[in-house]
N, C-alpha and C positions, 0 to 999 in steps of 0.2 A: 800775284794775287790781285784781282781786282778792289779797287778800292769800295765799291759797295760790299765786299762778301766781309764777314767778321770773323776772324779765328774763335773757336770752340776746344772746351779742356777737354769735354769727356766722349767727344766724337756724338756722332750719330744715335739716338735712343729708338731702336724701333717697339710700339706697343704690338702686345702680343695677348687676346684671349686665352685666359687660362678654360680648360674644361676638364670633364673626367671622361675618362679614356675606360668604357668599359665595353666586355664581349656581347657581342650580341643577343640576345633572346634567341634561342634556337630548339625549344619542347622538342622541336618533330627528332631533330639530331639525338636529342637524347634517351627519347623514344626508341629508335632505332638502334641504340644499341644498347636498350636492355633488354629488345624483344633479341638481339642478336645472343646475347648471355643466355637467353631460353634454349633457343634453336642449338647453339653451337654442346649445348649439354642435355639437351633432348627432354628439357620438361623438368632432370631429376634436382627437387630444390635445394638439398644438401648442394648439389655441386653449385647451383645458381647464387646459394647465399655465399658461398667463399670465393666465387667471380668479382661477385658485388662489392664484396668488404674489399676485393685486390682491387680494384677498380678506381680511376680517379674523375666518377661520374659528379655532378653536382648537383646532390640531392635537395641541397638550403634552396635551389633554384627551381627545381622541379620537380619538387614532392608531390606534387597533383599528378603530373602526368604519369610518376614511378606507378603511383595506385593504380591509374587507369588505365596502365600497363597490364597488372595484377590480377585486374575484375575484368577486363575487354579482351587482352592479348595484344593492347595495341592502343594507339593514343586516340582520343575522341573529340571532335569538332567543338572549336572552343564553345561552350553553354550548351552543349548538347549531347546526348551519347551519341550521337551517329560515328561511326568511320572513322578515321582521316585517312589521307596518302599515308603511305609508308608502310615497313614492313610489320609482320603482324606474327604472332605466335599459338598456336591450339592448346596450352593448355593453362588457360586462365579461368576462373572461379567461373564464369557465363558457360566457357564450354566443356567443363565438366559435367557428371553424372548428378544430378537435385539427391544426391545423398553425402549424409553426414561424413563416412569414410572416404569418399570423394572430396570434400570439401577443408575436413579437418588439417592435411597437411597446408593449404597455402596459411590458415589460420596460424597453424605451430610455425611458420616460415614466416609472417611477417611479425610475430611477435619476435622472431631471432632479430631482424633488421632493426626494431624498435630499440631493442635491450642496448643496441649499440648507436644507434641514433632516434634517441626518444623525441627530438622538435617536429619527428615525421606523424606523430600524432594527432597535429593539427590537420594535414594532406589528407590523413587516412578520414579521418573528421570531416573532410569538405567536399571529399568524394561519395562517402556516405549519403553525407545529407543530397549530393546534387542527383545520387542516383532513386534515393527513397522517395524525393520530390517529383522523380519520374516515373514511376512502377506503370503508369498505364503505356509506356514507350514499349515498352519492353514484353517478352512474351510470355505467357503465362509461367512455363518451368523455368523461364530466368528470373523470373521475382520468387519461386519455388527456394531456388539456390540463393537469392539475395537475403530471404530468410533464413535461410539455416546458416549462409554466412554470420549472417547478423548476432544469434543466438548463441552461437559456437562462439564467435569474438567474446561475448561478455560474457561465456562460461569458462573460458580460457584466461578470463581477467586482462585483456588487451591492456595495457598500463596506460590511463589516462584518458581514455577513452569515455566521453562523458555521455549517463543515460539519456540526458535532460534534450543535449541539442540531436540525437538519433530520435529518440521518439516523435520529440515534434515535428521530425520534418515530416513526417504519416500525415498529420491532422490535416491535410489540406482537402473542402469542402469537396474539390472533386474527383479526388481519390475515394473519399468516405462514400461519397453517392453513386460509387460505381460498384462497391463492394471489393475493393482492391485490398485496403487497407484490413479489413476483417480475415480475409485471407492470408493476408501477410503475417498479421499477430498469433492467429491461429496455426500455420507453420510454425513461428518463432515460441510461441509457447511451448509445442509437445517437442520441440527439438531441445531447449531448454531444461526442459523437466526431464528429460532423459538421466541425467547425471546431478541436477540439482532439485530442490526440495519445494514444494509450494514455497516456505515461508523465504527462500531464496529469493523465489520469483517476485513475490509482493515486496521485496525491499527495494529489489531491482525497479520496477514498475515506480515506487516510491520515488526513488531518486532521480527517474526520468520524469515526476510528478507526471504519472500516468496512471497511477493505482485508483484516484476517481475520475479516471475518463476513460475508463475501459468502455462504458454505452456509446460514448462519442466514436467508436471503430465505426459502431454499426451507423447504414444508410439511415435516417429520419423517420422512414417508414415502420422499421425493426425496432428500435431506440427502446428497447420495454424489457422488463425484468423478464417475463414470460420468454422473449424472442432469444434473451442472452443463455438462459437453462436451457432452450431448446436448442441452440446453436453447439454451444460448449459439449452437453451430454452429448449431443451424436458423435462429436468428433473427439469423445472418450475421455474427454476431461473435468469429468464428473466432481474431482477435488476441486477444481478452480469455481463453479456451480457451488457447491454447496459453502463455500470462502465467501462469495458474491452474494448469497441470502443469508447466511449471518449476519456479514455488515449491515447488509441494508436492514433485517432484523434490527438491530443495534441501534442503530440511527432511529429506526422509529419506536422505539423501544425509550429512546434517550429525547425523542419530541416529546413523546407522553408526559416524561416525568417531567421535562420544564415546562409541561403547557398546566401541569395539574397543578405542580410547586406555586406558578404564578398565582393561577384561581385562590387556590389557601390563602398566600401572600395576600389577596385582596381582598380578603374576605366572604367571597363568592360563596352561595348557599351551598350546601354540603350536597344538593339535591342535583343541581347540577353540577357538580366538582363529578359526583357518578355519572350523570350523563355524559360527561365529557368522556371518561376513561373505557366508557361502554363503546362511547364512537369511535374512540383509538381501536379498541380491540377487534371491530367490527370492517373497521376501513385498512387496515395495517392485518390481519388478520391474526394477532398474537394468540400464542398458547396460553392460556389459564394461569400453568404453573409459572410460567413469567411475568404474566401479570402479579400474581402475589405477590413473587419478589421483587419487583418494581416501584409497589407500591408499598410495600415497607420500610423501603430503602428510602423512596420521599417522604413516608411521615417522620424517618427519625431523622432525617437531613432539613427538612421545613420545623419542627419543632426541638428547637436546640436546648444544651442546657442554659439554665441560668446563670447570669455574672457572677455570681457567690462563688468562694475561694471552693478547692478539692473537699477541706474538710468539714465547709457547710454543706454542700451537697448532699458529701454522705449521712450526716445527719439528717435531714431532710429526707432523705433517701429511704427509711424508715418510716416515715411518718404518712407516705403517699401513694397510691397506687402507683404500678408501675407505669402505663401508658402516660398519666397525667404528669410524670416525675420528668418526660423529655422536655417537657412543652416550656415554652419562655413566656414565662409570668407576665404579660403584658394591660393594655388596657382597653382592647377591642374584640376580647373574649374571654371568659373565667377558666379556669384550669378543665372543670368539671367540662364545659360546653366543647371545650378541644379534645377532649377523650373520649366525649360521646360522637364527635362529628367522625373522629378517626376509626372507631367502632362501626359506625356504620359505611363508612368506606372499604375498610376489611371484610364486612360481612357480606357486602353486593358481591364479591368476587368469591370468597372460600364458601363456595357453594358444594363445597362433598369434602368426604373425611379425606380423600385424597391430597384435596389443595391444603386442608389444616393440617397436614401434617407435611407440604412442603415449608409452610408458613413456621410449624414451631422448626424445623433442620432449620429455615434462615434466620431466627433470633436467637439458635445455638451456634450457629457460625459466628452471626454478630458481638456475641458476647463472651464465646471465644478468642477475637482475632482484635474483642478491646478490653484492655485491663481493665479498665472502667466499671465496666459490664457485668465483671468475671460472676461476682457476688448474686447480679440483679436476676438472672436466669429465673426463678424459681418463683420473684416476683412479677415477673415478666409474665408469665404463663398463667400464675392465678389470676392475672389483671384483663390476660384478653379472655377466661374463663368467665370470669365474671362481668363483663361485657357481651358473653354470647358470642365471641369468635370461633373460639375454641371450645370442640364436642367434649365428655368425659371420655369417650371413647377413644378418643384422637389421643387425649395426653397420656391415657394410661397402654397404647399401643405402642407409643414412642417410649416409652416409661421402660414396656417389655421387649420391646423386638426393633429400637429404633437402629436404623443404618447407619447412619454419619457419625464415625468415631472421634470426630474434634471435641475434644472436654467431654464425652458422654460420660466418664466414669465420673468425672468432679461433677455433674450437672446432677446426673443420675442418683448420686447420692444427696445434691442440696435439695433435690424434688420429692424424696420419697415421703417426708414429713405432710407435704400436702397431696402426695398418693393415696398415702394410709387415711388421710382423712377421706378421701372423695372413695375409698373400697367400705371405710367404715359407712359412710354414708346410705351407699347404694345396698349390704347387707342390714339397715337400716328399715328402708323401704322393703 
């Protein structure tokens, strides 16, 4: 041994990188041989889903590309639907027939694949979106078929399948302004409604918070109540129209009341509190007999009871006209000046025995559907009588021939005391 070298105990230490040792990234390989599961069983998906399940492909790795197997026939250029190399199959969701019985079994076949590996609903999730993001790529009867895939998925209940991130991937600005996007919903609507119910559909819509951005489909140009009725009716879905003017009805139905409520609230001349509700009626174009019940609905909701316990109330309750008895005793207007203001609020609108006599059915509903009330009905009626709201003619038609059976016998019998006096009156004159 040379005398420089020095003996060592544990011999020689070579370092050695640790790494991880995994397989390649290989989509196209695995591509290839699920389109080869198609081909080798000729399309039929019974046979394709128990290839699948025998198979020891690895889906946790290539859930994207199984999908785009699925919808293509065949794997698609990464970020793009085009092509790729490799082999390819005829009968995937694109090259089928744009009908529903065409399309329904790959639907019932990937919910089989789900049930037994449900993490594949993120894949199916990301395909979606990267395809709905694309619909101007694509040609017209494949976005035909991408719709009724779509509709069929969530009438079939895809498990997990969320409405929120399918819907929005539609919104984008230049899809909407090509009219793509209107097309699309419009397929997925009447494919949809086929087996489920309007109110299906609007919950669905809901929870893709889609339900108020249905105008948002339409190009900029279109964007109008008038364009959305005339779109829908031709294309026969005259329930979803007449769903779309109710809301909107509603909505401005529901301005009015909080634009009138505030005016009260601030004391605002009673002179314009009506003009105001004339311009609603006028710009909004409501029905009359809505009007009524709108604005009854805000004088008994702007004049509330007073703080005094249940049993002063009703004490009180006796002592005071009806209209005056909602109103809270305050110190920016006397009981009397809030039931004359209310009075003529009522009276600008029940302009025919028609509308008075929607007005008394909604203060038999109301006094129906509150205990409260039950007693007041009879006070109620003589109070907007003698205000002038109410015709003799009105009360004593409702008295004899009124429709709305809520409490009409308990009502009908607290009223007839001031029946018989307004018949004695009138064989008076």
């Amino acid at each position: 041994m040379s005398s420089k070298e020095k003996p060592t105990l544990g011999g020689t230490r070579i370092k050695t990188r640790k790494r991880n040792i995994a397989a390649p990234l290989d989509p196209a390989a695995f591509a290839d041989a699920v389109v080869q599961i198609y081909l080798d069983n000729a399309g039929d998906l019974e046979l394709v889903v128990k290839n699948i399940e025998s198979s020891e492909l690895n889906f946790s790795r290539y859930g994207d590309t199984f999908f785009e197997v699925i919808f293509t026939g065949g794997r698609t250029q990464p970020g793009t639907i085009k092509p790729d190399e490799g082999e390819r199959h005829p009968y995937s969701v694109l090259d089928c027939q744009p009908k529903r019985e065409a399309i329904l079994p790959s639907v019932l076949y990937i919910q089989k694949i789900l049930r037994r590996r449900p993490f594949l609903i993120k894949n199916l999730e990301n395909v979606m979106q990267k395809f709905l993001q694309s619909l101007e790529l694509f040609e017209e009867n494949e976005r035909q078929k991408l719709a009724i895939f779509t509709a069929l998925a969530f009438s079939q209940k895809l498990s997990g399948l969320p409405p929120e991130t399918v819907f929005q991937a539609l919104l984008k600005d230049n899809l909407v302004a090509k009219g793509l996007v209107l097309s699309f919903v419009t397929v997925f609507f009447k494919e949809y409604l086929v087996e489920n119910s309007l109110d299906d559909l609007m919950l669905l819509l809901k929870r893709g918070k889609m339900e108020d951005k249905l105008l948002d489909c339409f190009p900029t140009a279109k964007r109008s109540t008038e364009c959305f009725s005339e779109h829908f009716t031709k294309e026969g879905l005259l329930a979803l129209v007449e769903y779309n003017e109710k809301k909107i009805f509603e909505v401005k139905l529901k301005e009015m009341k909080t634009t009138l409520t505030t005016q009260i609230a601030e004391e605002t001349d009673i002179s314009d509190v009506i003009q105001t509700a004339k311009q609603h009626v006028k710009d909004a174009k409501l029905p009359d007999v809505e009007v009524v019940r709108i604005l009854w609905d805000m004088l008994m909701d702007t004049f509330q009871w007073s703080g005094k316990n249940q049993q002063q109330n009703a004490n009180s309750i006796l002592r005071q006209s009806a209209v005056e008895r909602y109103c809270t005793y305050c110190d920016w207007k006397t009981v009397e000046e809030m039931a004359r203001d209310s009075s003529r609020l009522l009276n600008a609108f029940c302009t025919s025995g028609k509308l008075e006599l929607e007005l008394m059915y909604k203060v038999q509903i109301q006094c129906y559907e509150d205990a409260k009330l039950m007693k007041l009905f009879p006070e109620i009626i003589r109070s907007l009588y003698d205000q002038d709201v109410l015709a003799e003619d009105t009360i004593l038609l409702w008295f004899r021939r009124g429709a709305n059976p809520k409490g009409r016998q308990t009502f009908v019998k607290a009223l007839e005391p001031f029946v018989n006096w307004l018949e004695e009156a009138e064989e008076e004159e």
